[in-house]
C-alpha positions in Angstrom: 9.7 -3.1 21.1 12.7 -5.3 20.3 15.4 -4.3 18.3 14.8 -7.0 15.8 11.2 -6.1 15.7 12.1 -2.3 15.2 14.4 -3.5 12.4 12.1 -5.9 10.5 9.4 -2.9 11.2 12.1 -0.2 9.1 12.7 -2.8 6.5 8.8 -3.1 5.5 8.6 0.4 5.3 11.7 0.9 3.2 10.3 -2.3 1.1 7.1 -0.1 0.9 8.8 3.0 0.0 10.9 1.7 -3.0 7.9 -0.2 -4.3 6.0 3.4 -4.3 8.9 5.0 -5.7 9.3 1.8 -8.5 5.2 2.5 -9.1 5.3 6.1 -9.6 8.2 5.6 -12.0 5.9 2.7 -13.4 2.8 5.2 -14.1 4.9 8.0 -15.4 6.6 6.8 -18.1 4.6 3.6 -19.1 1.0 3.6 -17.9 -1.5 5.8 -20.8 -4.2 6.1 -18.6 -2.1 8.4 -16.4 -0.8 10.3 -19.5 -4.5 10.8 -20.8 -5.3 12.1 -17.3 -2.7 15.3 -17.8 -1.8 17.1 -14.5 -3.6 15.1 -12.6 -1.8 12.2 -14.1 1.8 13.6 -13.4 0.5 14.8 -9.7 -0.4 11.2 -9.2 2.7 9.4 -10.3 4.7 12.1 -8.4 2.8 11.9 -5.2 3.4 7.8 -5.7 7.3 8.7 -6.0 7.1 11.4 -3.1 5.4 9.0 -0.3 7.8 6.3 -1.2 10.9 8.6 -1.0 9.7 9.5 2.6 8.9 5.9 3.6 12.6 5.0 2.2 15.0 7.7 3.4 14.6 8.0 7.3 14.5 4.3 7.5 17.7 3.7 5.7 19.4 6.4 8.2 17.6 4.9 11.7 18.9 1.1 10.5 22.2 2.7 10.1 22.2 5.1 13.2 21.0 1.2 14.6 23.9 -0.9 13.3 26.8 1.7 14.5 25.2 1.8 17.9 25.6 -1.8 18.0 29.2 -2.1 16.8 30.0 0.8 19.2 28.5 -1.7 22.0 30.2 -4.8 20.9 33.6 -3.0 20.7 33.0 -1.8 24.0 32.2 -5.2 25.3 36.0 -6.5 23.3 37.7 -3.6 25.0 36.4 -4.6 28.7 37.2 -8.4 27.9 40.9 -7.8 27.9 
């Protein structure tokens, strides 16, 4: 898979994952169907914040791990130019 593909892949899912996060929020402290449903109610907005938290995290630390490999290759490619 390309790297821009890989990226543009991560990006979705960290899209995805703050959406999730945004929704749980969303039926938490707004949505009165949820806060009629009790427990089940609060296990659903926090499973909705819990999913999007793991879509969100990893992604944001393989784009970064991404981006430094590729400054560490461009600097390497200034360094042998000279």
């Amino acid at each position: 898979m390309l790297d821009k593909n890989l990226v543009l892949l991560l990006k979705i899912l960290m899209l995805i994952g703050i959406t999730l996060i945004l929704l749980g929020i969303y039926l938490h402290l707004y949505n009165a169907t949820i806060e009629s449903m009790g427990v089940n109610g609060i296990i659903i907005s926090a499973a909705c914040v819990a999913v999007g938290m793991i879509l969100s995290i990893p992604t944001k630390m393989v784009i970064t791990f991404m981006l430094v490999n590729r400054e560490i290759k461009q600097a390497a490619r200034q360094k042998a130019r000279r």
